[in-house]
N, C-alpha and C positions, 0 to 999 in steps of 0.2 A: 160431164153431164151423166145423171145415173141412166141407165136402161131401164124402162119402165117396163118392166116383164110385163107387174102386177095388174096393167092397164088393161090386159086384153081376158081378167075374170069374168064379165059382166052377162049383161043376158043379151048383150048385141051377138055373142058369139053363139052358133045354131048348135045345142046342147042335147044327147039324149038325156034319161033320164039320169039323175045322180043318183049316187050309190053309197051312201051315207056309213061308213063307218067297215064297211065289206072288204071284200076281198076285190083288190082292180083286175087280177089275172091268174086263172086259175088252171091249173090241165092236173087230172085224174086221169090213171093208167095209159098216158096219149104213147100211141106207137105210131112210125110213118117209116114206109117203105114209098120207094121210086119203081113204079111198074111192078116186075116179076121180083127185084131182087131183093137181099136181105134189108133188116127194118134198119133206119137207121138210128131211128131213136125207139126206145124200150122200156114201155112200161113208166113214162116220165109223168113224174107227181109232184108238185107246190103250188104255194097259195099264197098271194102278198097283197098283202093288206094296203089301203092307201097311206103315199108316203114312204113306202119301202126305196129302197136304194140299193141294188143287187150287181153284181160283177156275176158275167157266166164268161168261165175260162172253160179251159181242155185243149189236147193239142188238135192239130191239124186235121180237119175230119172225122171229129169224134161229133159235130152235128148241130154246131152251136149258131150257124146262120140257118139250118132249117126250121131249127125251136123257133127263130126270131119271126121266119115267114108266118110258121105258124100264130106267133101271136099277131102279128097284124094284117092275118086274116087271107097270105097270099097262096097258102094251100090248106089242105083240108086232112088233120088227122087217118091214117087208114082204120085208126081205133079209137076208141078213150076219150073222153069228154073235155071239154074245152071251154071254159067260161070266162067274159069281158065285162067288168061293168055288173057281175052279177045276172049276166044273159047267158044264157046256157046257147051256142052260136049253131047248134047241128037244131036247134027250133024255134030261130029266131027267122022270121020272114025275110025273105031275101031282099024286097027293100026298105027295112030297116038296117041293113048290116053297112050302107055308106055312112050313115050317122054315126054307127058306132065308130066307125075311120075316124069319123073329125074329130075324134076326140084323141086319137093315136098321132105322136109325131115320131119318124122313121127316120135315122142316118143310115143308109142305105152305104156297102163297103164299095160299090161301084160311083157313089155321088148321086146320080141320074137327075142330076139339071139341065135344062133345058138351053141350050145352044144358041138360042136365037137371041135370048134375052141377058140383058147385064146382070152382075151378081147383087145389085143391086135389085130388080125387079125379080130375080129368082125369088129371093127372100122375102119381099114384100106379099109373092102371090097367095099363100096364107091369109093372110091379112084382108085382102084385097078379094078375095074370093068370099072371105066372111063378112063383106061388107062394112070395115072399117074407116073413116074418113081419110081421106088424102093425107088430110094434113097428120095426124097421128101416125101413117103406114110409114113418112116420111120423118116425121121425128125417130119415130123407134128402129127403124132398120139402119139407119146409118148410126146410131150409136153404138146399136149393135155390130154391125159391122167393124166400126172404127176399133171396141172392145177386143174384136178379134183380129185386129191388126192389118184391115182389106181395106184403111179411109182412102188408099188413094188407086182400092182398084175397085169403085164402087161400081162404076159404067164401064168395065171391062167383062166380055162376054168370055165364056167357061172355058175354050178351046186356045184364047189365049193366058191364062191360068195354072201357073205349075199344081202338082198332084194336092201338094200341102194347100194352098190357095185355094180349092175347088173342095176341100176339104171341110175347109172351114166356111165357106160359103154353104154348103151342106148343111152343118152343122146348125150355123145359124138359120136356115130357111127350117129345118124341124123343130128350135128352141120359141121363134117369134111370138109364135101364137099360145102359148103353154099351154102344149095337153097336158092331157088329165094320166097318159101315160107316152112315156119317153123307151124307143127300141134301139138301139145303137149300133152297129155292126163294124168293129174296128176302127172306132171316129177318130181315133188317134194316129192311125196306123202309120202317116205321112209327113208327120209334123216331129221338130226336134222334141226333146223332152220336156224342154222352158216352156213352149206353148202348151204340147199334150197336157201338163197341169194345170195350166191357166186355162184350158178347154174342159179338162174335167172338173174343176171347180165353177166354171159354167152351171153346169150338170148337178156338182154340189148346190148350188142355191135355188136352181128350178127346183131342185128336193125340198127345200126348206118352203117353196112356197107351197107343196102340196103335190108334186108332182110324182107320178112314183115310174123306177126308171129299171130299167135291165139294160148292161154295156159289155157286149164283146168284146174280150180285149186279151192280147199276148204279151202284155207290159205287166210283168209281175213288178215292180218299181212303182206303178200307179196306184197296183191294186193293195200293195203293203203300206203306202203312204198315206191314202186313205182312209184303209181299214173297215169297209163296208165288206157285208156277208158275202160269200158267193156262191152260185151255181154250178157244180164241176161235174163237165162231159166227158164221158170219158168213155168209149164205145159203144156210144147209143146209150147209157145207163147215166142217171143222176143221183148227185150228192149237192149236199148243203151244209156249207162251214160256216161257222159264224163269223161276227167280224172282230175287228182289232181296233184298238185306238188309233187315232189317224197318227202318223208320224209329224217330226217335225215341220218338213215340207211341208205336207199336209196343212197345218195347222198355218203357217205362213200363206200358203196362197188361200187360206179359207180370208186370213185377217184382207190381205190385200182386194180380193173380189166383192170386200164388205164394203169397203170406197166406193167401188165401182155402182153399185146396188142403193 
């Protein structure tokens, strides 16, 4: 049974304004420093358009889950401007800026689902918060699910859940609802290789339906098989490479998650 991403476009979903043809996420000269100490990002400039599909690499600490806070809005530039959606965010009223959230979905490198509830209901709450019917939150998350290989840990809650497991439960609870922009924070990090591609080719067709996506990632293996541009940190300073034709792999789990779809 396909996964019906494309189900959840419509106007049931609570939508700022659209942003026709713009730029989905923008930072001009953005610097952030933590308290007193040096900045850790400097001077960082792009602009991507909707639809974009980006890799941000760099090693360890060169700033690449701070840029992500920053795009979905969990801290606040010490400098430099910062634009969502085409809102410039340092004068946009403060409650407008949840709206702009809903249109953001986060794989967070910690998981941070919610314990109480099975991974089943993690992933639904999406859905279920935007007022979705029953019966649809219930078709689509267990496909999804099943896609990602959890059908028979639907009703298992997080803590019993190995790393990979909670990962992918992640993954799906920020893909269900399809924003309009996708932040990723090492979504692979836990998972063999077999899956990491079948998860980023996830990610592949959310892009195709319009999704535009930034994905932190130390799997140079992913990022060559793909072949999508990237964003490279590298002591607080950015660069931008183009992309490559996706590799063979590539090209294989494209053909395979087209079944799926």
């Amino acid at each position: 049974m396909p996964v019906e991403l494309s189900a959840f476009s419509g106007s049931h979903l609570n939508r700022a304004p659209e942003n026709h043809g713009g730029d989905v996420i923008s930072f001009e000269n953005v610097g952030l420093r933590y308290g007193l100490g040096p900045e850790v990002l400097q001077d960082v400039s792009f602009a991507l358009p909707s639809g974009s599909f980006y890799f941000l690499i760099g090693p360890s600490g060169a700033g690449k889950s701070s840029l992500l806070k920053l795009g979905y809005l969990a801290l606040k530039p010490s400098r430099g401007l910062i634009s969502l959606f085409g809102r410039n965010i340092a004068t946009t009223a403060r409650g407008e800026l949840p709206e702009l959230r809903r249109r953001i979905g986060v794989v967070f490198q910690e998981f941070r689902l919610l314990r109480h509830l099975s991974a089943f209901d993690n992933v639904a709450l999406p859905l279920r918060v935007a007022g979705i019917r029953e019966s649809d939150v219930r078709k689509n998350v267990s496909e999804l699910l099943a896609w990602v290989g959890l059908r028979g840990h639907m009703q298992s809650r997080p803590p019993t859940l190995s790393g990979g497991q909670q990962q992918r439960v992640a993954i799906a609870r920020a893909v269900i609802a399809r924003p309009k922009l996708l932040l990723a924070d090492e979504p692979t990090g836990n998972v063999d290789d077999s899956m990491a591609l079948r998860l980023m080719h996830l990610f592949d067709e959310l892009n195709k339906l319009g999704t535009t996506l930034i994905i932190a990632t130390h799997n140079e293996h992913l990022v060559k098989s793909l072949g999508h541009p990237c964003l490279c940190l590298d002591g607080g300073r950015l660069e931008i490479t183009p992309g490559k034709a996706a590799g063979t792999a590539g090209r294989n789990a494209s053909a395979e998650l087209g079944k799926v779809f």
